[in-house]
C-alpha positions as CSV (number, residue, x, y, z in Angstrom):
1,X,134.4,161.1,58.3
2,X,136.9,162.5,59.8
3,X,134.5,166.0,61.5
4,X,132.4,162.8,62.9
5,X,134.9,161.5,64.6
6,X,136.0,164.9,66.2
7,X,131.9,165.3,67.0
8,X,132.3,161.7,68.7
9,X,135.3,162.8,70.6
10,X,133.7,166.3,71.5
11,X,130.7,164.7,72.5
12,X,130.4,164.7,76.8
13,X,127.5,163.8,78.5
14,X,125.4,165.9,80.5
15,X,125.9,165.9,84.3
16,X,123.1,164.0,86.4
17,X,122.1,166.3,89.3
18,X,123.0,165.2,92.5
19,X,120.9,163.3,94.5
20,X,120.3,164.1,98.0
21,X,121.7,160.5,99.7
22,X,119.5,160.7,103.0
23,X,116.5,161.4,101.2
24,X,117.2,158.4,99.4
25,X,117.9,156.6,102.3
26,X,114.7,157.0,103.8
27,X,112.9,156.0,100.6
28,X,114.5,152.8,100.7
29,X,113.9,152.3,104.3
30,X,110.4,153.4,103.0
31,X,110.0,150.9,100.5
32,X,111.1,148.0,102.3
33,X,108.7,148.6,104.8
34,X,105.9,148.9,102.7
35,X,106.7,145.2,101.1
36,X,106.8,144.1,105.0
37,X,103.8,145.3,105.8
38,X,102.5,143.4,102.0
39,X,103.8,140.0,103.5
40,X,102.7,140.3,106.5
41,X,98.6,141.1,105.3
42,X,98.9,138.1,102.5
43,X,100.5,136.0,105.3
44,X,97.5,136.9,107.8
45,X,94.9,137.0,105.1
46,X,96.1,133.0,104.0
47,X,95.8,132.3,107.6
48,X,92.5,133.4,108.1
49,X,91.6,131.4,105.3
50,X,93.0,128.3,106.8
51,X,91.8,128.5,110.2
52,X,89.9,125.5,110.1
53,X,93.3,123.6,109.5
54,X,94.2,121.3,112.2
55,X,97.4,122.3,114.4
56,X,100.6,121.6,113.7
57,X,102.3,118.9,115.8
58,X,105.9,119.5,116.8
59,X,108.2,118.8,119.4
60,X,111.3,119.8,121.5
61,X,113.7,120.6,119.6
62,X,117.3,118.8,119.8
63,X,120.8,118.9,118.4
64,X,120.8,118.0,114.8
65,X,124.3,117.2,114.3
66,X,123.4,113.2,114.8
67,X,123.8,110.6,111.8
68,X,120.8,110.6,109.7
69,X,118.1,108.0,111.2
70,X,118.0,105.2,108.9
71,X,116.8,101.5,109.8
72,X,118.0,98.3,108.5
73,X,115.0,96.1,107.7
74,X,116.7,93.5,105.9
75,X,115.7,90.3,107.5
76,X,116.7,86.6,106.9
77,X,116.1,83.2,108.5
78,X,117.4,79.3,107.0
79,X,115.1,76.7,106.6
80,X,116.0,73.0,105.7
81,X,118.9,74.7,104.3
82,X,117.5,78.0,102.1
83,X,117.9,81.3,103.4
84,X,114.8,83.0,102.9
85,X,115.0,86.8,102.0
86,X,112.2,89.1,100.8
87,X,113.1,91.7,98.8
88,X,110.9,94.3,100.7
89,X,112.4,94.3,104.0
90,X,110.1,92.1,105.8
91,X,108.8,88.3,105.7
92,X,105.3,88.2,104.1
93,X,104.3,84.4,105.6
94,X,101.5,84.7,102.9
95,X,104.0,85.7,100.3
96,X,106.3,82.8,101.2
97,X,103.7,80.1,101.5
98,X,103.1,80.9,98.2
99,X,106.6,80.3,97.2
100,X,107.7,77.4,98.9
101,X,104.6,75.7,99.9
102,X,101.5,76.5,97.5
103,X,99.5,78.0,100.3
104,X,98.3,81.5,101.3
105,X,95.4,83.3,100.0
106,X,95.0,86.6,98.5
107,X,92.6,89.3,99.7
108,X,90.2,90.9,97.7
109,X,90.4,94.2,98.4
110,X,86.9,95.1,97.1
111,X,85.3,91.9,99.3
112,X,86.2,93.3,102.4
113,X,87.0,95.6,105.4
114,X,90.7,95.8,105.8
115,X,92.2,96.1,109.5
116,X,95.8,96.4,109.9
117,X,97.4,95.6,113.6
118,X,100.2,95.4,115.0
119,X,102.0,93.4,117.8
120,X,105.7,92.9,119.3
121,X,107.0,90.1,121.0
122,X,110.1,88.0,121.2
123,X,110.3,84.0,122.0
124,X,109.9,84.6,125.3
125,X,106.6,86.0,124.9
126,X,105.1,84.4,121.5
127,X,102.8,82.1,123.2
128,X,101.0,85.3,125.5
129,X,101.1,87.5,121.9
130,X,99.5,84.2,120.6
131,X,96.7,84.2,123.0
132,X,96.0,87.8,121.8
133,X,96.1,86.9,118.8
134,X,93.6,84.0,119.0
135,X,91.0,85.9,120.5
136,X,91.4,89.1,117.5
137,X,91.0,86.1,114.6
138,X,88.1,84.2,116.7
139,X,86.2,87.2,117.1
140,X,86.9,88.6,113.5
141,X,83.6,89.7,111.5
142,X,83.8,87.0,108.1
143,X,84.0,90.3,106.0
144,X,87.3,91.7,107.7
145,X,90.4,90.9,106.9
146,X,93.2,90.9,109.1
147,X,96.9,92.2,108.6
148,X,99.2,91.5,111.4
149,X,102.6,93.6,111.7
150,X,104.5,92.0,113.7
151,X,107.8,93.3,115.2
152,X,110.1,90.5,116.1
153,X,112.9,90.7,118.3
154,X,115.8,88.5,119.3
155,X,116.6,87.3,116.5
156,X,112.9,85.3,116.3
157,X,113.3,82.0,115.0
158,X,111.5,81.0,111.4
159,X,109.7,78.3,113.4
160,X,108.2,80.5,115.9
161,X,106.9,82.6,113.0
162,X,105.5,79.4,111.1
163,X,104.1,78.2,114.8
164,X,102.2,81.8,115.2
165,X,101.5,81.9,111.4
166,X,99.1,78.4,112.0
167,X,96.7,80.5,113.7
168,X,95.5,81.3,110.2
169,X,94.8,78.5,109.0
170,X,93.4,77.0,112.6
171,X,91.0,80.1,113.4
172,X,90.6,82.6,110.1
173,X,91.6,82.4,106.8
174,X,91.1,85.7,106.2
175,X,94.7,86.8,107.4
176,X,98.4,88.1,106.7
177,X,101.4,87.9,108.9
178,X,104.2,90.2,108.4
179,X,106.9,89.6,110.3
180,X,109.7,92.5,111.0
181,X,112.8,92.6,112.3
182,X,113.3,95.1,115.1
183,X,116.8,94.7,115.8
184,X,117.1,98.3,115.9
185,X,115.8,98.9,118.5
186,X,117.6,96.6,120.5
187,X,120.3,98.3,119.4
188,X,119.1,101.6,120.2
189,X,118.1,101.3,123.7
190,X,120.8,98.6,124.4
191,X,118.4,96.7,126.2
192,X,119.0,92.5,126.5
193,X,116.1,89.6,125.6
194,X,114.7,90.3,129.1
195,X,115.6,93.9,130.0
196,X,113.4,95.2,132.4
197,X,111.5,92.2,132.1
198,X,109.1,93.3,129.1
199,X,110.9,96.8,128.2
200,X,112.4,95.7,124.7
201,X,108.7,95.1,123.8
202,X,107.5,98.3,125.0
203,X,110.7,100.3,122.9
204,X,110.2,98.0,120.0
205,X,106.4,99.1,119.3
206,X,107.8,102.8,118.7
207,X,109.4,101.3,115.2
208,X,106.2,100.7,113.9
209,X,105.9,104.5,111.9
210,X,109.8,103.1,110.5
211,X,109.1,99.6,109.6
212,X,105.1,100.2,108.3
213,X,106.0,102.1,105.2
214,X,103.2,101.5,103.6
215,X,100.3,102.1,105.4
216,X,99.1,105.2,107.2
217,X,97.0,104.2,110.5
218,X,97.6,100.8,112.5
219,X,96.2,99.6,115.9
220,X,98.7,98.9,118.3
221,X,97.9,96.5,120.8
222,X,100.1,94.8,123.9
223,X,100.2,90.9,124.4
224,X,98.9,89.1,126.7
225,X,96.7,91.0,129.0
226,X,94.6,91.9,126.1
227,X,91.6,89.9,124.6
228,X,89.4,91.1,121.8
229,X,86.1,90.7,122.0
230,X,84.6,91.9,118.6
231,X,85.7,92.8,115.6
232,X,88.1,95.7,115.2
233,X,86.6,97.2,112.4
234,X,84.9,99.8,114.1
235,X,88.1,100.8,116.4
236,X,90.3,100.8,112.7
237,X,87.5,103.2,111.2
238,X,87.7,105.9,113.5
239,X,89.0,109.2,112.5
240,X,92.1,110.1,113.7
241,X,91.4,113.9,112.0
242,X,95.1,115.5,112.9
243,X,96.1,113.8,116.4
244,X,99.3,111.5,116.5
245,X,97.6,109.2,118.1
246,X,94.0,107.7,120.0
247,X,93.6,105.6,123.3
248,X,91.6,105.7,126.3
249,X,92.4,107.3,129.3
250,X,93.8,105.6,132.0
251,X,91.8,104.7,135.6
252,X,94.9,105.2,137.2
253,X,97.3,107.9,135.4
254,X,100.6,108.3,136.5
255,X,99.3,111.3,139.8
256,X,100.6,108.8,142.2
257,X,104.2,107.7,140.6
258,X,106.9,109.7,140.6
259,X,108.2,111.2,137.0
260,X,110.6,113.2,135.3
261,X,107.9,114.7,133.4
262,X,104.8,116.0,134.0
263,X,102.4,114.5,132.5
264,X,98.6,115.8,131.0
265,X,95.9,116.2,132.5
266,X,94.7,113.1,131.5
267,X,97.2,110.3,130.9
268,X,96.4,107.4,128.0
269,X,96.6,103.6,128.6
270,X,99.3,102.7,126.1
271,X,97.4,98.8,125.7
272,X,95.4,99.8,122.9
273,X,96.6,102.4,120.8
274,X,94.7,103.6,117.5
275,X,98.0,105.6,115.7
276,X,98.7,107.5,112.8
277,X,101.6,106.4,111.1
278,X,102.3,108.7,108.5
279,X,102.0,111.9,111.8
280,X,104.5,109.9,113.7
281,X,106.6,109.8,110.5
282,X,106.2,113.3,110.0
283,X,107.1,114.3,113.5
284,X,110.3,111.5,113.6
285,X,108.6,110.3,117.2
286,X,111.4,107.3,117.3
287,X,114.8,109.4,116.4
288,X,114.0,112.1,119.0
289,X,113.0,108.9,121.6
290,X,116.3,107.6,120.9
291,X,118.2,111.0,121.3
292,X,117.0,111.4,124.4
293,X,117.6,108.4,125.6
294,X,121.1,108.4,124.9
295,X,121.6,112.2,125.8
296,X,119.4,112.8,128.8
297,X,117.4,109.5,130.1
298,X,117.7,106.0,131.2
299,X,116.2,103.2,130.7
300,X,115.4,103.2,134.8
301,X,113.2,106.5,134.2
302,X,110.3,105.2,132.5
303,X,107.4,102.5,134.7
304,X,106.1,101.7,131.4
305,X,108.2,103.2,128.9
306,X,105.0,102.6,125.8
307,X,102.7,104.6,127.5
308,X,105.0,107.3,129.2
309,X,106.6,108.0,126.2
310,X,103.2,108.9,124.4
311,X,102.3,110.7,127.2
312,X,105.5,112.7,128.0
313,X,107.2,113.6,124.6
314,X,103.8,114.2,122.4
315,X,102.1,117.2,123.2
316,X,98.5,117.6,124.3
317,X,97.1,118.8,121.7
318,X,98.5,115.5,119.4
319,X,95.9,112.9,121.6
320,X,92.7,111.6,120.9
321,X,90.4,109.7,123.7
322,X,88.8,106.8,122.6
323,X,85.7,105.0,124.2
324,X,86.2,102.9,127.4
325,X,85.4,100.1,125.7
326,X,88.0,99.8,123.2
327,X,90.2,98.9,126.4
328,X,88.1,98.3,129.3
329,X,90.7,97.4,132.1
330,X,89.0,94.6,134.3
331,X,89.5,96.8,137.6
332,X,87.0,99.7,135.9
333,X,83.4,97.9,136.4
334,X,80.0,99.3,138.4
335,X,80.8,96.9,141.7
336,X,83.8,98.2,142.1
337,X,83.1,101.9,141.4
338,X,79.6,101.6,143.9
339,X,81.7,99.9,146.8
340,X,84.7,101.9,146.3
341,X,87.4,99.3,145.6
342,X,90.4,100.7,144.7
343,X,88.5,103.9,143.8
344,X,88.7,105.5,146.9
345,X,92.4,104.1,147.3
346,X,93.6,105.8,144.4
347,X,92.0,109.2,144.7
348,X,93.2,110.3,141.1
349,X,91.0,107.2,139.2
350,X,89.9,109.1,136.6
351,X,86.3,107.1,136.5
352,X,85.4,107.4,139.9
353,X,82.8,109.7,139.0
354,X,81.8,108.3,135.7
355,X,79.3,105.7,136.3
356,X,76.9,105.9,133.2
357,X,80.5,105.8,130.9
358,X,81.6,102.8,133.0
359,X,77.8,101.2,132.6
360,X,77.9,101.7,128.8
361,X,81.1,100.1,128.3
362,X,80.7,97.1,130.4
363,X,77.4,96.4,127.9
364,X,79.7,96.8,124.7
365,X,82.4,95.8,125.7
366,X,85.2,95.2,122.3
367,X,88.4,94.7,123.8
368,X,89.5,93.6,127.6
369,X,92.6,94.6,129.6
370,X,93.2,92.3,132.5
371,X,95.9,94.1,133.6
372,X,95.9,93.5,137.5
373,X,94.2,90.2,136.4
374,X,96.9,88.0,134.8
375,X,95.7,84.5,133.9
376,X,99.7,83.5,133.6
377,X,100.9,84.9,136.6
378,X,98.0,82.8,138.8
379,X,95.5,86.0,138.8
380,X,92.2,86.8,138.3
381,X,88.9,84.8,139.0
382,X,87.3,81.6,137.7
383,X,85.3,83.4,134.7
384,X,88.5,85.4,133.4
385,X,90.8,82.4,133.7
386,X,87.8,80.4,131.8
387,X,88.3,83.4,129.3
388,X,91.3,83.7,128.5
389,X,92.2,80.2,128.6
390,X,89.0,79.4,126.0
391,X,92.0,81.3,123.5
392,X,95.0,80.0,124.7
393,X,93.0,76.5,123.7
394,X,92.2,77.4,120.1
395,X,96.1,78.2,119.5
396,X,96.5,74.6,119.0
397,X,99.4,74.0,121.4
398,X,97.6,74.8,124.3
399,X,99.7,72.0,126.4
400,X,102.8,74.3,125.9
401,X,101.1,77.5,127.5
402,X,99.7,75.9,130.6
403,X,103.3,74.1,130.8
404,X,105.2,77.0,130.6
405,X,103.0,79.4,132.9
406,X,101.8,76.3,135.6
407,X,98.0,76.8,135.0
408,X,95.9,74.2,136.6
């Protein structure tokens, strides 16, 4: 045992031979270049593979040291005494009528086309949003059904959202109200009931991609100046493939205003707006709006702060054009484009050379924009006062809108 131990103890191991260090340095420099020049072939060959993929949508980047975007879509109102709450962050009138009254009807999904929209107003405006309203129900195919998101602001009152909620049973049964509350966005933009006369509203319809959590495409439409003519179903069904968002292009983009930004080439109506929900969520439109608000804007910057913000903060390559006739503005029409009215005053219209466009619009024509033409304000002729006041009627409390807005 113990010439083992002694063997142990003698044994020494052999001496590696030396390595020559910048040899081996270049090896390694070698080596890694090699794995480089690996990633970046399986990186090309992947992207050759995906190049039908539609681009990505980003935007400017900004700080990200703010608090965390989170908004509070708890939302309660009393009546005769109960506080009503719903448990997903919105009032359902369906849901509640249900509950407290017996009424409300449930959808089959299989029976029928499904066409979510959505709408902002305060109590100010309820009885124009109403108006619009009317005329989207009226004009509803029987095998659609309607699901209205709307955004409520200013602390709406429960009654005003039962008074809007009769339409259903007055016009088309085959309907849902959702009310949310968009007191964020009051809070936000720090903007009053009638700041900048409509501007809330115009703020407010940003939250849709935070408050619509569960659907992934909605039409957003603006109150009052708009009237729908037809059913929606065919505006709701069109594919949005990868852009943010799809309107028409405007008559009159903003060539002739002054802006911070400058705008694309061809600049979108915000009236009607077709928008992808879950790309809007993706791209966190609202919490970079709000940043630079706070940070580098005010709310004196933007003429109509919908429609510039789409225009100015999403890039080009994020917009979709939809056909004139999903939001034919009263002031595009063949008279005034053959005698030059307003055409030839505004230089930059972008029709003014698009007669058979304008001419197939006018025959198929699904929603209208009266825009310079506002029944309420005392504007427009005999046959769009008729019009529009033909929906104010079937609201039911007609007598309160020509009250309120002095129509004769």
């Amino acid at each position: 045992m113990e010439s083992k131990k002694n063997e142990i103890h003698d044994f020494k191991f052999k001496e590696t031979p030396n390595i020559d260090k910048k040899k081996n340095k270049y090896s390694l420099i070698l080596y890694c270049l090699s794995i480089l020049s690996c990633v970046i072939a399986i990186q090309f060959i992947r992207q050759n593979l995906k190049s039908n993929d539609a681009p990505r949508i980003s935007l400017r980047k900004t700080e990200n040291n703010s608090p965390d975007f989170s908004v509070n879509k708890a939302i309660s109102y009393e009546e005769n005494g109960k506080t009503l709450y719903s448990k997903f962050g919105h009032i359902n009138m369906n849901e509640l009528d249900k509950e407290y009254y017996g009424k409300g009807k449930d959808e089959n999904s299989a029976a029928f086309n499904h066409i979510h929209i959505s709408l902002c107003f305060n109590e100010d405006y309820h009885l124009l949003a109403s108006v619009t309203l009317a005329s989207i129900l009226k004009n509803a195919d029987s095998n659609s059904y309607i699901h209205l998101h709307i955004i409520a602001l200013n602390d709406l009152k429960f009654e005003i959202m039962k008074k809007v909620y009769s339409l259903k049973e007055k016009i088309n049964n085959n309907t849902e109200f959702i009310f949310y509350n968009g007191k964020k966005a009051e809070e936000d933009f720090e903007l009053g009931a009638k700041d900048s006369e409509r501007g809330i509203i115009d703020y407010a319809r940003l939250l849709i991609p935070e408050l619509l959590t569960n659907i992934n495409k909605v039409i957003s439409l603006d109150i009052g100046d708009i009237l729908v003519e037809k059913d929606l179903y065919e505006l709701y069904n069109t594919d949005l493939q990868y852009f943010a968002y799809s309107a028409i292009v405007d008559a009159y983009p903003r060539c002739f205003l002054e802006s911070i930004f400058n705008h694309k080439v061809k600049y979108v109506n915000g009236g009607v707006v077709l928008l992808n929900v879950q790309k809007w969520r993706e791209i966190e439109l609202y919490k970079y709006v709000v940043k630079m608000y706070k940070y580098v804007l005010t709310k004196t910057k933007f003429y109509k702060p919908y429609a510039d913000i789409i225009n100015d903060f999403l890039p080009l390559l994020s917009t979709g054009y939809l056909p004139l006739k999903f939001n034919m503005p009263e002031y595009v029409n063949l008279n005034n484009i053959q005698s030059g009215i307003q055409m030839v005053e505004r230089n930059c219209s972008y029709y003014k050379d698009k007669r058979d466009e304008v001419i197939e619009a006018e025959k198929n024509v699904v929603i209208r924009n009266l825009f310079d033409n506002k029944v309420y304000k005392g504007e427009g002729n005999d046959e769009i006062k008729n019009d529009w006041k033909k929906y104010a009627q079937l609201t039911g409390f007609y007598e309160e809108i020509k009250n309120k807005y002095n129509l004769q």
